[in-house]
C-alpha positions in Angstrom: 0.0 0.0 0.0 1.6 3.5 -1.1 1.5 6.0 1.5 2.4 8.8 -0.2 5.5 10.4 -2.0 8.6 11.5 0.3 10.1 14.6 -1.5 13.3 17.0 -0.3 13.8 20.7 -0.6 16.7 21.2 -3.3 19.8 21.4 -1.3 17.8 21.5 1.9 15.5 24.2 3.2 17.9 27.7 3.3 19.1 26.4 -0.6 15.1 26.5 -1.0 14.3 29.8 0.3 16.9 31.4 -1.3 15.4 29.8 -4.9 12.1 30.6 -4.1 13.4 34.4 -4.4 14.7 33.6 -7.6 12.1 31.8 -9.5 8.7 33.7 -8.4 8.0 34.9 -11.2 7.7 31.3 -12.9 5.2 30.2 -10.6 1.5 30.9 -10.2 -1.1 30.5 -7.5 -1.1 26.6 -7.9 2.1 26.5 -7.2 2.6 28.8 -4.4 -0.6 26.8 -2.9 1.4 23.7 -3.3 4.7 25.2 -1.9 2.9 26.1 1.5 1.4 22.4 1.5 5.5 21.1 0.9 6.2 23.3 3.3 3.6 22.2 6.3 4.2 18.5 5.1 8.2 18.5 5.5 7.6 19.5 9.4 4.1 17.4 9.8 4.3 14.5 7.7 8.1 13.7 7.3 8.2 15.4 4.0 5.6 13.2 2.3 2.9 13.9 0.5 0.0 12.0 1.5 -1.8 9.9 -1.3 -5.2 11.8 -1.9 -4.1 15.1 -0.3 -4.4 17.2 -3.5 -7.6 18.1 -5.1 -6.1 18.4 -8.6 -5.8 15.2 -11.3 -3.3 13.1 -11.1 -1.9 14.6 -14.4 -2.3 18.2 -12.7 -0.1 16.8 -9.4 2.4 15.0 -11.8 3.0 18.5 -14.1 3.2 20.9 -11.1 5.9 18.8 -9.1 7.8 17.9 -11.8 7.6 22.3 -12.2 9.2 22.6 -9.3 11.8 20.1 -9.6 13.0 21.5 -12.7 12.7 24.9 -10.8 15.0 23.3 -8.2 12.5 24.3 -5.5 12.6 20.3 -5.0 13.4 16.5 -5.2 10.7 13.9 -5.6 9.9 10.5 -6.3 10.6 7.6 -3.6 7.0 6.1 -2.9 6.6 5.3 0.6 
């Protein structure tokens, strides 16, 4: 049974903030909705995103984190 994704801030959290500042402008509410979720998920959940936490499509989920990895806001993809 998959409990959700694990995922990592791109060279850990200050590397994060830092990039955040200097990729705004690429992202849009969706994704600064899903950056606070990351955000309250890395200190509540063990940085994992729980299965069935996002109301978007799969496909929606799929686009916007792999966004923000190649944004290197993050690292994803170890089911747990």
């Amino acid at each position: 049974m998959t409990k959700g994704l694990i995922f990592a801030f791109h060279g850990g959290p200050t590397a994060f903030v830092n990039r955040v500042n200097s990729v705004i402008g690429q992202l849009d509410d969706v994704d600064l909705d899903l950056l606070e979720r990351l955000c309250e998920w890395s200190k509540d959940n063990g940085s994992v995103i729980p299965m069935g936490s996002l109301e978007l499509t799969a496909e929606n989920v799929q686009f916007r984190l792999e966004k923000l990895e190649k944004l290197e806001l993050i690292d994803f993809g170890v089911r747990v």
